[in-house]
N, C-alpha and C positions, 0 to 999 in steps of 0.2 A: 504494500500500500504506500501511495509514494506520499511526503509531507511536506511537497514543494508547495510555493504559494503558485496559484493561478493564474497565468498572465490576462491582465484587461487588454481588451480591443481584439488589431487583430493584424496578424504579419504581412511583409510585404507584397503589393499586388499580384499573382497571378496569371500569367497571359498577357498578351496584349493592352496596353494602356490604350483609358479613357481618353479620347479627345476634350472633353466637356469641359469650360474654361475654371468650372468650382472648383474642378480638382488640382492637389498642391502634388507636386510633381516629387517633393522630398517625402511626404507622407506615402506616396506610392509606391517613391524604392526604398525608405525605411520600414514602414508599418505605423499604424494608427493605433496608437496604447492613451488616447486620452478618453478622459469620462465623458463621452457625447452618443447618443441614443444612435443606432446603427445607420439611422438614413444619413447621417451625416459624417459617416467613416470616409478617410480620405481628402474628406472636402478643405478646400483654405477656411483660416480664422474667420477674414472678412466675407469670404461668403455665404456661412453660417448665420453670421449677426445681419446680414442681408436678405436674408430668408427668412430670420425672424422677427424682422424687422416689416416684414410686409402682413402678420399676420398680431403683433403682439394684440393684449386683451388695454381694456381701457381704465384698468386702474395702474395705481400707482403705490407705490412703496415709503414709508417715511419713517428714520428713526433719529433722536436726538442724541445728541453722541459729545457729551463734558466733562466724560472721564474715561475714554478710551476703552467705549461698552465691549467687552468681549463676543458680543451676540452678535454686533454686526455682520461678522461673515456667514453667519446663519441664516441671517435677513436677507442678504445676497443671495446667498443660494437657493433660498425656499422661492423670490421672487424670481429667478431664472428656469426653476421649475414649474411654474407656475405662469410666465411668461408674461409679469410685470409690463409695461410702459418705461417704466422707470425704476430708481429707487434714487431719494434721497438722502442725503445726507445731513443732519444740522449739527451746526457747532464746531467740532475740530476734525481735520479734514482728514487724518493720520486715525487708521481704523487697521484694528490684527485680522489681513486677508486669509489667516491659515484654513479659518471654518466656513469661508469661499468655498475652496476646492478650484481655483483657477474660474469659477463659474462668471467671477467678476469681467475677465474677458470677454464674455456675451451676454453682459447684459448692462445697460447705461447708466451710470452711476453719476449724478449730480451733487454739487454739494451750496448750500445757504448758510452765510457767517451766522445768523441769528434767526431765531423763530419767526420775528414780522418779515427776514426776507424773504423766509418760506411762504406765508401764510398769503403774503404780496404776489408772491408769483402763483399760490394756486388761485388766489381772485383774479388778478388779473386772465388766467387762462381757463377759468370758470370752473372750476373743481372745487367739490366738495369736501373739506378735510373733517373725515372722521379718524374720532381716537380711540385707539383699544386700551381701556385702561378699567380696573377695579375699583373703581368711584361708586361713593353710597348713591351719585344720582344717574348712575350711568344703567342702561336700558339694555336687558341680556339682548347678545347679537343670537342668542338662537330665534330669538321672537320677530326679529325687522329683517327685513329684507336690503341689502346692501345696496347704494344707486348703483349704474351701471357706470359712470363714470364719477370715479372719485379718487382722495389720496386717502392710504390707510395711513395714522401715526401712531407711532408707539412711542414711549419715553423711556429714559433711562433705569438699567436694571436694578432695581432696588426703591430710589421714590419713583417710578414711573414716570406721568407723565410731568414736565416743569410746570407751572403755575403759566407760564406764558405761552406754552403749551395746548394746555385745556382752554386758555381764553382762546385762543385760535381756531379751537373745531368747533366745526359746526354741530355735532354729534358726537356722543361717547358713548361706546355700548364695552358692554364690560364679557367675560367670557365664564359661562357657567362653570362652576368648580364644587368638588363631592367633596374631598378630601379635609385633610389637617390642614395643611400649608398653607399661606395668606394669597401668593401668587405664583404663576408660572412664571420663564423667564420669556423675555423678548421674543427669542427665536423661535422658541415654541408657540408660542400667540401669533408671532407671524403666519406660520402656515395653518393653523386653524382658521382665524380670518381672512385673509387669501384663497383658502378651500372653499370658507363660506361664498367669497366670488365666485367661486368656481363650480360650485354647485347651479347657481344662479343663471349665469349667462354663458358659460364657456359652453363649447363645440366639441363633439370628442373623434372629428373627423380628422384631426392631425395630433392623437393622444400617440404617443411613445415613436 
């Protein structure tokens, strides 16, 4: 029984090469060992994010980041599985990519010195910032129904959301919880509410 680890992906091209200009010509005589769902073995960086770039969903991603939140790479990656718009960033602009997974690669990561320059840029582009946070006046998201286009915010791991924060959304829906513990962390609130998008309006005719 052997105890080797697994190789991801997959070795170099076989046969005759694709002409099709997606494809990256080192990927074909090396091999494709990156974490990218099969249709896209082979293909260059930019033409990935160009493909996904024609179909992304219409929300968006938002976390505040004052003490160099360790979740954000989680945040990243749940919104590139999930196929975010975006994701923001508020605060400091130096975030640990480890819990990415490179995912930050393909997917647009913006960043706002402060919460009005967020809050300014989703009015002005007319989005509606709702906050996932555990507030006694916040309204379970299992019960509302998500807009179709909007930015999700989360705040900082431990006080959650900042005080400038919550004045800025428009809505906070909080996330039901059975347990001991007071809250979950960021990353994991991201993809529950990003799910909850995705229950709602996504397509599952380009799922995996």
């Amino acid at each position: 029984m052997s105890t080797g680890e697994v190789e991801v992906g997959v070795g170099p091209w076989v046969g005759p090469w694709p002409s099709a200009p997606h494809y990256d010509p080192d990927l074909l005589a090396a091999g494709d060992r990156r974490n990218v769902v099969d249709r896209y073995r082979y293909w260059r960086l930019d033409a990935i994010v160009a493909d996904l770039d024609s179909r992304r969903h219409e929300f968006h991603v938002a976390i505040e980041n004052w003490q160099h939140d360790l979740n954000i790479g989680t945040v990243v990656r749940n919104a590139n599985a999930f196929l975010a718009a975006a994701v923001h960033i508020i605060g400091r602009r130096r975030w640990n990519r480890r819990g990415a997974m490179v995912t930050d690669r393909y997917q647009h990561v913006r960043y706002h010195e402060t919460v009005a320059d967020f809050v300014a840029w989703a009015h002005g582009e007319r989005i509606p910032v709702v906050g996932i946070d555990n507030l006694p006046d916040a309204h379970p998201l299992e019960s509302v129904v998500l807009p179709r286009s909007c930015v999700l915010l989360f705040g900082q791991e431990g006080p959650g959301l900042s005080e400038a924060g919550r004045a800025g959304c428009d809505a906070v829906y909080s996330i039901a919880q059975f347990g001991s513990t007071r809250s979950i962390n960021a990353g994991v609130a991201s993809g529950i509410a990003m799910h909850a998008w995705i229950r709602t309006y996504a397509s599952l005719d380009h799922f995996g």
